[in-house]
PAZAPA-4460 file (N, C-alpha, C; in steps of 0.05 Angstrom, whole numbers, plus 32768, in hexadecimal, padded with zeros to 4 digits):
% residues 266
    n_x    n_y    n_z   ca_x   ca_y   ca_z    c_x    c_y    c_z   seq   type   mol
   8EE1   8883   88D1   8EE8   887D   88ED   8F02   888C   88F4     1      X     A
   8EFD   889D   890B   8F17   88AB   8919   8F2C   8897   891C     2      X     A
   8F43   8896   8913   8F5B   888E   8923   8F63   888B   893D     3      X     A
   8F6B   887C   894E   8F71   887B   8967   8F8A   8884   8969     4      X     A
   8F8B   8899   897C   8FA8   88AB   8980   8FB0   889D   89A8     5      X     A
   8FC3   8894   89AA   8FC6   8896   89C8   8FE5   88A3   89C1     6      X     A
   8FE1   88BB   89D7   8FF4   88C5   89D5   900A   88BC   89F5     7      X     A
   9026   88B1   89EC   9032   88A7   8A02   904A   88C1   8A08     8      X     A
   9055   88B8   8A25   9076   88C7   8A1E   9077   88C2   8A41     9      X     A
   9097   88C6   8A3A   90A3   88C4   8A58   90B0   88D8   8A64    10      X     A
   90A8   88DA   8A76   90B6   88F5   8A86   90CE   88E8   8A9F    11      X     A
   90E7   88F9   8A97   9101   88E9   8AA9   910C   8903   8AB8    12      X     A
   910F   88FE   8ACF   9116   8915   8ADF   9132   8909   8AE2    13      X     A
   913F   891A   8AE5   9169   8913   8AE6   9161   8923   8B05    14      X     A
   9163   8913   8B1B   9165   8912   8B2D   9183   8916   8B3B    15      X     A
   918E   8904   8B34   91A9   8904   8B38   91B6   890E   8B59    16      X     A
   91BC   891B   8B58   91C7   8928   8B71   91B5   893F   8B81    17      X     A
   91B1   8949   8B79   9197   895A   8B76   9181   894B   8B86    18      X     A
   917C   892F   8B87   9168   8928   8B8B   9163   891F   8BAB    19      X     A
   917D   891C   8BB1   9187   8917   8BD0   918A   8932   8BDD    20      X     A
   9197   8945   8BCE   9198   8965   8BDC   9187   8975   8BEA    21      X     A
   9167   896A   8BD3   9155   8971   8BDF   913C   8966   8BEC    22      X     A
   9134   894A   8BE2   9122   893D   8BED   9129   8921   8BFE    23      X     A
   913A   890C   8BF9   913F   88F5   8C05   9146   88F1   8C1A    24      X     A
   915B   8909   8C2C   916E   8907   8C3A   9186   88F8   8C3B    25      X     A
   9192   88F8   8C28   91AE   88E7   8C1E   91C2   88F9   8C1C    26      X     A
   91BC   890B   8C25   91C9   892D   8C1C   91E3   8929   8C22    27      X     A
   91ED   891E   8C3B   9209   8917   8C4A   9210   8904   8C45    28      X     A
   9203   88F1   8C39   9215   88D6   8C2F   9226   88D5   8C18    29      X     A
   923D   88CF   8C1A   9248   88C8   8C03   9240   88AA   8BF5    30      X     A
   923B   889E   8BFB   9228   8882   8BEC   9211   888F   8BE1    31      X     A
   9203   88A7   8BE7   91E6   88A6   8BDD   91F1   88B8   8BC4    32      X     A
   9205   88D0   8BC5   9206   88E3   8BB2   9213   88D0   8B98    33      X     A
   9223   88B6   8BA1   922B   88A5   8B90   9218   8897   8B7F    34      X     A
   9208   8888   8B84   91ED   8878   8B7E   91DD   8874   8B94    35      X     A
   91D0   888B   8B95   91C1   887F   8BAC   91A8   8875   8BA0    36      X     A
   9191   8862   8BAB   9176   8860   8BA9   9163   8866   8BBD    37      X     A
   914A   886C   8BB7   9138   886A   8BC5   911F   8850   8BB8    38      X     A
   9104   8855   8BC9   90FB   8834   8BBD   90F9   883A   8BA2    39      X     A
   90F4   8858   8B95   90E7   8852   8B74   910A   8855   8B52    40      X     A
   9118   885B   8B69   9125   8866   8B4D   9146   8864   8B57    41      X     A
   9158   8869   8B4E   917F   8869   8B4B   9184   8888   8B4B    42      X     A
   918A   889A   8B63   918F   88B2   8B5E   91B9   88B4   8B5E    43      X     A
   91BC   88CF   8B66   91DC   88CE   8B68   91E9   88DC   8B50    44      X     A
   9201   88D7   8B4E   9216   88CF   8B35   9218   88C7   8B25    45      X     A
   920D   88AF   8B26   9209   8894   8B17   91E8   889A   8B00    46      X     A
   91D5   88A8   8B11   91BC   88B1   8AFE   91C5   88C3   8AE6    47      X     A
   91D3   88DB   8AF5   91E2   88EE   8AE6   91ED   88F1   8AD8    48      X     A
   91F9   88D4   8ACE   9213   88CC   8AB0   9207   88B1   8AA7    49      X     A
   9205   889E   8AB8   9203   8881   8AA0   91E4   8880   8A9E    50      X     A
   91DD   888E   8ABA   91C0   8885   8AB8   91B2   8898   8AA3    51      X     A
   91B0   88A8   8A9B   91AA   88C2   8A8A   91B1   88B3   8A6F    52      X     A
   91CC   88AC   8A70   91DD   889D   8A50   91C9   8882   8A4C    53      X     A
   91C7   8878   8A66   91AF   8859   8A56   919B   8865   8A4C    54      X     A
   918E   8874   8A5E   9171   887E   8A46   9177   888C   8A32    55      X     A
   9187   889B   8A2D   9186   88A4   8A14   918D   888D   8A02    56      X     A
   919D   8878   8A10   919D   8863   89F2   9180   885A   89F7    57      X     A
   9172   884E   89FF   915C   883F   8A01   9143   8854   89F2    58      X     A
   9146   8871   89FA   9134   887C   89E2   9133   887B   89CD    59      X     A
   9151   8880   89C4   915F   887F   89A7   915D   8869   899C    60      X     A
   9158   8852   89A9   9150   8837   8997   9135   8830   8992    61      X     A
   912B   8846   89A3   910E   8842   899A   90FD   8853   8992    62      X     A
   9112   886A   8983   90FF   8884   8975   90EF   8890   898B    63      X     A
   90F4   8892   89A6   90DF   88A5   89B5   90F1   88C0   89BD    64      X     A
   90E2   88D3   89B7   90E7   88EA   89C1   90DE   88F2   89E1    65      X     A
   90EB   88F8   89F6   90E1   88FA   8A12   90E6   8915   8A1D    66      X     A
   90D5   8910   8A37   90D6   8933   8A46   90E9   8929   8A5C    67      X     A
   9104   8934   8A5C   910A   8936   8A79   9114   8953   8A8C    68      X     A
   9107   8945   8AA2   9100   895C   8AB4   911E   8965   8AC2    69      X     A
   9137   8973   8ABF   9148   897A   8AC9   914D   898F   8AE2    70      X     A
   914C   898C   8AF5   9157   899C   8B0D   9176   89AC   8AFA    71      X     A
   916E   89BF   8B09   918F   89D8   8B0A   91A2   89CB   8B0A    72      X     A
   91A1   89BF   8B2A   91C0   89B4   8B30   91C5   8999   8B1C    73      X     A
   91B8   8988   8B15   91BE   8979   8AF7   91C2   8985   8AE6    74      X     A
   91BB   8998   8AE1   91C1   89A6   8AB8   91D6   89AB   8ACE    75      X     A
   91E9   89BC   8AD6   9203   89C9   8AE6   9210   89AD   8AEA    76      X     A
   920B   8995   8AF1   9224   898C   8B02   922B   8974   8AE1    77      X     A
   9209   896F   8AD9   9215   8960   8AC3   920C   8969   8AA9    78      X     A
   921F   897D   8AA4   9222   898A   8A82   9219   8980   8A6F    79      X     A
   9223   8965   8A72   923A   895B   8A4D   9217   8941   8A56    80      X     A
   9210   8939   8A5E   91FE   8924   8A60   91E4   8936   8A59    81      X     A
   91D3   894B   8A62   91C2   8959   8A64   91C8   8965   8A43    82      X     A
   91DB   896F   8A3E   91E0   8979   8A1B   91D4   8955   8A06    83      X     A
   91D8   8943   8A10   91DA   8931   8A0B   91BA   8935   8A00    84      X     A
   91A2   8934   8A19   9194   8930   8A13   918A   8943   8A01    85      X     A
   9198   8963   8A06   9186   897B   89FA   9188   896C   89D8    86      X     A
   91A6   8967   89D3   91AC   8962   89B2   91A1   8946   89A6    87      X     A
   918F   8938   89BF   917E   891D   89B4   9167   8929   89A2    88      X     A
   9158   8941   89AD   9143   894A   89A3   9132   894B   89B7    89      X     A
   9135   893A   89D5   9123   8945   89E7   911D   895B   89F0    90      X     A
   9101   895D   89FA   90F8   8973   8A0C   9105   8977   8A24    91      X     A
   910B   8991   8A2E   9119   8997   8A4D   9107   89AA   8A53    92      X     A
   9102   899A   8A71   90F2   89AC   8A7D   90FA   89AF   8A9D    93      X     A
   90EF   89BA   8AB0   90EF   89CB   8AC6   90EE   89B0   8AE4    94      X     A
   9104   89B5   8AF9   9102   89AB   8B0C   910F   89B1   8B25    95      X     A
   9111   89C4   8B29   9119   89CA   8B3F   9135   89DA   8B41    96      X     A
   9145   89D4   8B54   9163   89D8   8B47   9172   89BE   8B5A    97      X     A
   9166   89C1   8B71   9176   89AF   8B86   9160   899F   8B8C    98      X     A
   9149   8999   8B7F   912F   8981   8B81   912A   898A   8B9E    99      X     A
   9125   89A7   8B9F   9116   89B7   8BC1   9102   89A5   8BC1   100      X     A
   90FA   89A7   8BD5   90D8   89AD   8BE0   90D0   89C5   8BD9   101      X     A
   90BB   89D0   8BCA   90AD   89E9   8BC1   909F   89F2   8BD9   102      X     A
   908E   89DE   8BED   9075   89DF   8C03   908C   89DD   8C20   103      X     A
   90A2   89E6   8C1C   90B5   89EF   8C2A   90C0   89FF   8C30   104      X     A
   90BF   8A0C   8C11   90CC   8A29   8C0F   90BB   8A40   8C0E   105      X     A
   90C5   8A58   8C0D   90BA   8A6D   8C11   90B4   8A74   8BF3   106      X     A
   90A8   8A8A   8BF3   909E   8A98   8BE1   90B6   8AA1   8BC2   107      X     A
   90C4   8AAF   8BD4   90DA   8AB4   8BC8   90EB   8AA8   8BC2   108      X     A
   90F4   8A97   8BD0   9108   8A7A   8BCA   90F7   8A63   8BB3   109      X     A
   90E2   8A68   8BAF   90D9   8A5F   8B99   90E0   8A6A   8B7D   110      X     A
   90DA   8A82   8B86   90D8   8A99   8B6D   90F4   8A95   8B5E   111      X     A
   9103   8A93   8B78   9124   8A97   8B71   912E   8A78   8B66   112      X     A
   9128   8A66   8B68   912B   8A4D   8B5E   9126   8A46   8B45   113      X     A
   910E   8A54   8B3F   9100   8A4E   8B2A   910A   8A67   8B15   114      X     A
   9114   8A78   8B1B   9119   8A8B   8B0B   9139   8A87   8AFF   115      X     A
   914A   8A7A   8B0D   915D   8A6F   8B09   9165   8A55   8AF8   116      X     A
   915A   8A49   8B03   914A   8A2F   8AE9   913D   8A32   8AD7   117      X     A
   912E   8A48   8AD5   9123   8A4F   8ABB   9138   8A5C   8AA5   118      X     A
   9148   8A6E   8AB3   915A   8A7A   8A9E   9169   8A68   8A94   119      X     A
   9172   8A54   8AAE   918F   8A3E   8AA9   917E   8A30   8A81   120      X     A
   9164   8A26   8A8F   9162   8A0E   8A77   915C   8A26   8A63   121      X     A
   9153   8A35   8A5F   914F   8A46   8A42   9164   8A53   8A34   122      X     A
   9181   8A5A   8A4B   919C   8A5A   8A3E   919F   8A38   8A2D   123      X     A
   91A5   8A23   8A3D   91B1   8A0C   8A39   91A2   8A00   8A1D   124      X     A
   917D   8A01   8A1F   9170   89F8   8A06   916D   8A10   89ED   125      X     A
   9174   8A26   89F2   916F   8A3C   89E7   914E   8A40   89E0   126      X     A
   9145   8A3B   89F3   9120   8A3D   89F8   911F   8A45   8A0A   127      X     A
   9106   8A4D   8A1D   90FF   8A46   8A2E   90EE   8A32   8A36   128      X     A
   90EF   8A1E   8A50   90E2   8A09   8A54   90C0   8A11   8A52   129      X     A
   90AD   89F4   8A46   9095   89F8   8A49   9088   89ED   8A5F   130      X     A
   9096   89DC   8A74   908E   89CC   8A7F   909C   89C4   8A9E   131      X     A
   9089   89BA   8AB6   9098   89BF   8ACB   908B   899E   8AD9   132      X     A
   90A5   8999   8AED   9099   8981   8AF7   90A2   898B   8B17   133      X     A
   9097   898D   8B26   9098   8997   8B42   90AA   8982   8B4C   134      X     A
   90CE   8984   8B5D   90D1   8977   8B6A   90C6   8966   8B82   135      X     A
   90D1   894A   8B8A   90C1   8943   8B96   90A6   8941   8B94   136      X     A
   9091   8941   8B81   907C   8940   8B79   9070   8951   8B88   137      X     A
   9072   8966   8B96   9068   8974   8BAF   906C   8993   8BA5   138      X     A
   904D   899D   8BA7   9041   89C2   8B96   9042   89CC   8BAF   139      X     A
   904F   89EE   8BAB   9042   89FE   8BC5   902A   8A07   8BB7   140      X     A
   901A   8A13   8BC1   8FFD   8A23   8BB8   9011   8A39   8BAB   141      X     A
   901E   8A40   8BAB   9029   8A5F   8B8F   9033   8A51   8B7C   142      X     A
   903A   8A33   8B7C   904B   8A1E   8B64   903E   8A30   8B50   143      X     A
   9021   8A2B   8B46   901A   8A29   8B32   901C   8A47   8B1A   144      X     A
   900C   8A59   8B2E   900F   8A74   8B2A   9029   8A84   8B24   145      X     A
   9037   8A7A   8B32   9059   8A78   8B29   9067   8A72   8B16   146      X     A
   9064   8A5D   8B0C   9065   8A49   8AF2   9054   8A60   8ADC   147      X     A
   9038   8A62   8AE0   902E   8A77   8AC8   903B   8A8B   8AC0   148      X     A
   9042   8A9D   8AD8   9055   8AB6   8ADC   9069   8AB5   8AC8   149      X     A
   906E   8A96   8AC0   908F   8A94   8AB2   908B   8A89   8A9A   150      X     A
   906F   8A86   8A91   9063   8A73   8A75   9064   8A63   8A7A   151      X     A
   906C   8A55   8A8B   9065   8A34   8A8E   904F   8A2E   8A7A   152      X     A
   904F   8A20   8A73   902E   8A0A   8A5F   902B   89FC   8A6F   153      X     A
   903C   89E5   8A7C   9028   89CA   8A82   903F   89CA   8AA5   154      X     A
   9029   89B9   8AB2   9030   89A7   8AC4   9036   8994   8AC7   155      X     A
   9047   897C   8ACB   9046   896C   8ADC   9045   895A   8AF4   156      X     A
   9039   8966   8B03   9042   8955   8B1E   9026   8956   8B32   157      X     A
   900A   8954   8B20   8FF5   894D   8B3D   8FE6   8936   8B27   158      X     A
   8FD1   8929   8B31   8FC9   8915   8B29   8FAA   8911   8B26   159      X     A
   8F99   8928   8B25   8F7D   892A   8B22   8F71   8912   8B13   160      X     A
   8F7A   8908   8AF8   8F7C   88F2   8AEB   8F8E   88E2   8AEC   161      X     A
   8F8A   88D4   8AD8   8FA4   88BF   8ADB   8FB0   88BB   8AC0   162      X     A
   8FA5   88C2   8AAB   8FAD   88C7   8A8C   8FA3   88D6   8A80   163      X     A
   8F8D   88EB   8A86   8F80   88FA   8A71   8F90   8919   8A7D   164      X     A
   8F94   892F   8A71   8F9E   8944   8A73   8F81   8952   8A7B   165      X     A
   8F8B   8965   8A87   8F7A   8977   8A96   8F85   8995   8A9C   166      X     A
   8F7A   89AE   8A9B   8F77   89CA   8AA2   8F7B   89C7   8AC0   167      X     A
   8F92   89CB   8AC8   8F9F   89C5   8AE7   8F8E   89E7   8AF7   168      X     A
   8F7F   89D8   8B0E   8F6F   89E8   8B1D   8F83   89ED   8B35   169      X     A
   8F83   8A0C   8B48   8F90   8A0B   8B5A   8F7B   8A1A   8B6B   170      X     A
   8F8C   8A1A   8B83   8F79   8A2A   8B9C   8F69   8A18   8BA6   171      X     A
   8F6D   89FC   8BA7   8F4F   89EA   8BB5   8F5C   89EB   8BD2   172      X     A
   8F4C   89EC   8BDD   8F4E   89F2   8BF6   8F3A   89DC   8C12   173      X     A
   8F4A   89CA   8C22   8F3C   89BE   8C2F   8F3F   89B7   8C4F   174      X     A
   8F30   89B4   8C5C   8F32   89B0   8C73   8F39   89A1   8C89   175      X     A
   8F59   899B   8C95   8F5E   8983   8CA4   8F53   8984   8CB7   176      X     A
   8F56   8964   8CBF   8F4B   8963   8CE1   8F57   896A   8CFA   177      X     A
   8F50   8971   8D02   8F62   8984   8D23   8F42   8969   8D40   178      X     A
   8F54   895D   8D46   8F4B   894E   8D57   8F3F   8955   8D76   179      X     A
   8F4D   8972   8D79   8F48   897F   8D91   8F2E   8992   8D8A   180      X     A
   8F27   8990   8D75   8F09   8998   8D6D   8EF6   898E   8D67   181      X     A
   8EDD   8992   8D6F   8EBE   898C   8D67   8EC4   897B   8D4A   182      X     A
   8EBF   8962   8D3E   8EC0   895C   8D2B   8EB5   896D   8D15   183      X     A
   8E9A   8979   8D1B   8E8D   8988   8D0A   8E9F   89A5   8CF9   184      X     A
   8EB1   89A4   8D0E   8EC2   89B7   8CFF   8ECF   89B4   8CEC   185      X     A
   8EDC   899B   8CE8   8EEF   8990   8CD2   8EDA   8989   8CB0   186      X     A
   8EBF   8985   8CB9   8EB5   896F   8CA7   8EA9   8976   8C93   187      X     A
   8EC1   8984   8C79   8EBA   8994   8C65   8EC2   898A   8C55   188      X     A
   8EB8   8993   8C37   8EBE   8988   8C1F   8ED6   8991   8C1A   189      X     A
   8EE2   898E   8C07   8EF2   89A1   8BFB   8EE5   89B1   8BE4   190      X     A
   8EFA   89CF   8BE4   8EE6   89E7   8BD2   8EF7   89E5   8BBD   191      X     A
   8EEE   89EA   8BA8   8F08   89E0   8B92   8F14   8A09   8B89   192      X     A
   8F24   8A03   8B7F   8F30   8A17   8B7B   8F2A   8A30   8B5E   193      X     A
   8F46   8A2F   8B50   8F36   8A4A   8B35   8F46   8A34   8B1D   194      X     A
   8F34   8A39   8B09   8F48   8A26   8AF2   8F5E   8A38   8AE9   195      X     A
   8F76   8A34   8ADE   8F8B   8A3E   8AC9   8F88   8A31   8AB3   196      X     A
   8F96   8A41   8AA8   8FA1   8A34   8A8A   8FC2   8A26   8A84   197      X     A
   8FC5   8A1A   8AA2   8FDE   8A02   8A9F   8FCD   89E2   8A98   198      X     A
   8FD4   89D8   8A87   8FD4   89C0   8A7E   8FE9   89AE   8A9A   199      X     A
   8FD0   899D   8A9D   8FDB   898B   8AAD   8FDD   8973   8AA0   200      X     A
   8FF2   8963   8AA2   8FFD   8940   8A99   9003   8937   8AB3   201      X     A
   8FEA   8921   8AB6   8FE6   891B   8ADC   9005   8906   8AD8   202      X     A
   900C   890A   8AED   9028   88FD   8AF7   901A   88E1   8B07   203      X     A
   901E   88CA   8AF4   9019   88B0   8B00   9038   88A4   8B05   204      X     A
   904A   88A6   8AF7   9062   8899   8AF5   9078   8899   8AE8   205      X     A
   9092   88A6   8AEB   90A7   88A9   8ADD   90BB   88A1   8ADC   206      X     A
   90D2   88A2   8AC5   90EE   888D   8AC3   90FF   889D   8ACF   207      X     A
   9101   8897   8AEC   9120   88B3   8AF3   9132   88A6   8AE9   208      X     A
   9148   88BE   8AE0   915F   88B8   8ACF   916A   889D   8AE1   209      X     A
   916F   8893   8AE2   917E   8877   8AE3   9191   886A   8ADC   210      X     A
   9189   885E   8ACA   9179   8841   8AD4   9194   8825   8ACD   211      X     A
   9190   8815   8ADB   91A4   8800   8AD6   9199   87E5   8ACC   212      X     A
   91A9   87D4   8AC0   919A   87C2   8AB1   9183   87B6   8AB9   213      X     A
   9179   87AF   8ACD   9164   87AC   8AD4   9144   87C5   8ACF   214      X     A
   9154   87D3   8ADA   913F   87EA   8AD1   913C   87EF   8AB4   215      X     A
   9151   87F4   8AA5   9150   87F9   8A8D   913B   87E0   8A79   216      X     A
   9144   87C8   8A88   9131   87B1   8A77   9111   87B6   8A84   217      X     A
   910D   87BB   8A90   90EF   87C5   8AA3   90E2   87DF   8A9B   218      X     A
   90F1   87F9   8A89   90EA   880E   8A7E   90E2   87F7   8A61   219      X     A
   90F2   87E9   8A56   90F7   87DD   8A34   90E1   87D1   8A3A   220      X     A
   90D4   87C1   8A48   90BC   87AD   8A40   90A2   87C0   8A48   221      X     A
   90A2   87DC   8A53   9093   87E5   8A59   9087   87F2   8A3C   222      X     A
   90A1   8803   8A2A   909E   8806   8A11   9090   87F9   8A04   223      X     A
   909E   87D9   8A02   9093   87C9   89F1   907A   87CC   89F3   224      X     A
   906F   87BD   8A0A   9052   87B9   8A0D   9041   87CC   8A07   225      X     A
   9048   87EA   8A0A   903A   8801   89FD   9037   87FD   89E0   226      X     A
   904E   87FC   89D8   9049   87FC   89B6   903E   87E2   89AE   227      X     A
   9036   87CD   89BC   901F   87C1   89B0   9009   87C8   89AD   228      X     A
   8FFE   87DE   89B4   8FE3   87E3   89B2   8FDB   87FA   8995   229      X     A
   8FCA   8800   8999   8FBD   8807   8976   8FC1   8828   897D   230      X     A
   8FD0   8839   896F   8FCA   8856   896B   8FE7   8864   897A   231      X     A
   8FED   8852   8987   9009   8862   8996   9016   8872   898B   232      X     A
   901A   888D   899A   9030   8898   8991   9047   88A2   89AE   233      X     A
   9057   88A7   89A2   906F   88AD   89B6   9074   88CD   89B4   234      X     A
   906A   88E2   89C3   9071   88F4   89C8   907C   890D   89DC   235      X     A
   908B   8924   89DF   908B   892F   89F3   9072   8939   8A0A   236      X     A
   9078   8942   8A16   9069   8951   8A27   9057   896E   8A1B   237      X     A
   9069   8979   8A11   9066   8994   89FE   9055   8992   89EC   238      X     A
   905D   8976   89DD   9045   8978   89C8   902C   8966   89D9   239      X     A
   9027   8958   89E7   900C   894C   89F0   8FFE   8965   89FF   240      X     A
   9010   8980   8A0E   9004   8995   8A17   8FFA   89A6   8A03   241      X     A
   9008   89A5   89EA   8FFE   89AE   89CB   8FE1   89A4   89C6   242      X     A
   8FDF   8985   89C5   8FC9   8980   89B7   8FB8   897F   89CA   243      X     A
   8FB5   897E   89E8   8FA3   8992   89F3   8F95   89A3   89F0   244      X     A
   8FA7   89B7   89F8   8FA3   89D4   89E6   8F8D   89D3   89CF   245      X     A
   8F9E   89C5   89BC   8F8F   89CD   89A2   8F6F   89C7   89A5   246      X     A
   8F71   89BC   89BA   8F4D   89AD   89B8   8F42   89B2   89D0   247      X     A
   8F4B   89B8   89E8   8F3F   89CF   8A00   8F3F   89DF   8A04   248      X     A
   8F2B   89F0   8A0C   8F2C   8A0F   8A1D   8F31   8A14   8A31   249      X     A
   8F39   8A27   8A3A   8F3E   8A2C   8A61   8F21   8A37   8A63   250      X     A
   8F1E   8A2F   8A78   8F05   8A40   8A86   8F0A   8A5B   8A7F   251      X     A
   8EF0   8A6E   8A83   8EFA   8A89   8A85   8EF9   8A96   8A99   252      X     A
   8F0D   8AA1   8A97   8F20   8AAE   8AA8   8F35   8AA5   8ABA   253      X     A
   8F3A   8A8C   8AAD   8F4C   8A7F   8AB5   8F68   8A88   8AAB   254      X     A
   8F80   8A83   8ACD   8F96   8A95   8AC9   8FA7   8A89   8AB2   255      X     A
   8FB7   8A95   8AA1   8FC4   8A8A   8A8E   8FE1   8A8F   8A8D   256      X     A
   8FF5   8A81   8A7F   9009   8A8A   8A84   9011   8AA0   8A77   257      X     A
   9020   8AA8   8A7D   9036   8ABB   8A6F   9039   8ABD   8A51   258      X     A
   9041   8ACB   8A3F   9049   8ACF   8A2D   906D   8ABB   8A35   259      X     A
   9074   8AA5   8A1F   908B   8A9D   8A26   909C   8AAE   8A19   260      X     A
   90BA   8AA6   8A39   90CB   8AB8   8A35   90CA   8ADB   8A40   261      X     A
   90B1   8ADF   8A44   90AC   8AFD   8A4E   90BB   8AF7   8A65   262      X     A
   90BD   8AEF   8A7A   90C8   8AEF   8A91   90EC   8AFC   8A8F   263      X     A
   90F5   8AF5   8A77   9118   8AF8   8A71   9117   8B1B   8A67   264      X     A
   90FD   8B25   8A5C   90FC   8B41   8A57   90FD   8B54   8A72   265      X     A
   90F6   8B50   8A83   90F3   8B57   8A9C   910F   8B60   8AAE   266      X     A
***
């Protein structure tokens, strides 16, 4: 009889200041850049040093290794906390720099974001990142192709499933309603798009850096209750995009990424 493997892990975006700059509109407050919240999470100052320092203790007491997703302006504004996590043993991966809107920006202001963030974290981890979580949970149509361009492996941030990993499809394309037209015009399926070879990990729910005692005890019983069940394991991102891999194919001719690292030869 096979063994039961469930593979777990948490993905923590350090939001921090960053997170108001570009999506919340707290941008001008001094209360929000301090601690601000919105309904799901503790962004600010306060995410950026204690909140970053509780999870790393709360991992550390419980043997889990995690992916967190760092914006630019976090690795830059908070050094000595972000080294913190690189020398835990976590995964660092890709978020933005100022938590933009992607389906905002242009073409180039993507390119340029992401190319900047990509060098920042492969100086700081001495890697390059395998992994990207789209600020604001929100893709332009070039996100993806973009991300390949640079070796990306995996995705984070759409939700086709809700726990199983999946060969992230792009180009679907569908039809809104325009009310000043014949209904018959609008009343189409959607066409689905081309497969790649980015590994997607559907984004149901994550620990933004944080968290205060309350939160922190609400991440701890969430743990618990996982590790009661039979087969658990606690792993990164990188490796659940690994053991993917090892056991799927991409369609063919599906786009793939990059050779990693080719992008810094250039």
């Amino acid at each position: 009889m096979v063994k039961k493997r469930v593979l777990c892990g948490y993905g923590v975006d350090i939001d921090a200041v960053a997170g108001w700059l570009g999506s919340y509109g707290g941008e001008d407050s001094t209360s929000d850049i301090s601690r601000g919240w919105n309904s799901t999470s503790a962004k600010g100052l306060f995410a950026g040093t204690i909140g970053t320092r509780r999870l790393l203790k709360l991992f550390e007491k419980n043997n889990m290794k995690a992916t967190w997703f760092i914006p630019g302006h976090s690795l830059e504004t908070f050094p000595e906390e972000c080294a913190m996590v690189r020398d835990a043993g976590h995964e660092i991966g890709l978020h933005g720099y100022s938590h933009e809107n992607p389906s905002d920006m242009t073409l180039e202001q993507q390119r340029d974001v992401l190319d900047k963030t990509y060098r920042l974290l492969t100086d700081f981890c001495g890697k390059p990142p395998r992994g990207s979580v789209a600020p604001w949970w929100e893709t332009s149509k070039e996100g993806a192709e973009l991300l390949l361009s640079y070796g990306i492996e995996y995705d984070h941030s759409m939700s086709h499933d809700d726990c199983q990993m999946y060969w992230l499809r792009v180009g679907d394309t569908w039809t809104k309603i325009d009310y000043s037209k014949k209904a018959e015009e609008w009343m189409h399926p959607l066409i689905k798009g081309k497969a790649t070879g980015l590994v997607e990990i559907p984004a149901m729910s994550e620990a933004n850096a944080v968290e205060d005692d309350v939160h922190q005890e609400s991440c701890k019983q969430i743990i618990d209750h996982i590790n009661k069940h039979e087969g658990v394991e606690w792993v990164t991102f990188e490796q659940m995009s690994d053991e993917f891999k090892s056991k799927n194919t991409p369609e063919e001719g599906a786009m793939m990424p990059a050779p990693a690292g080719e992008i810094l030869k250039k």
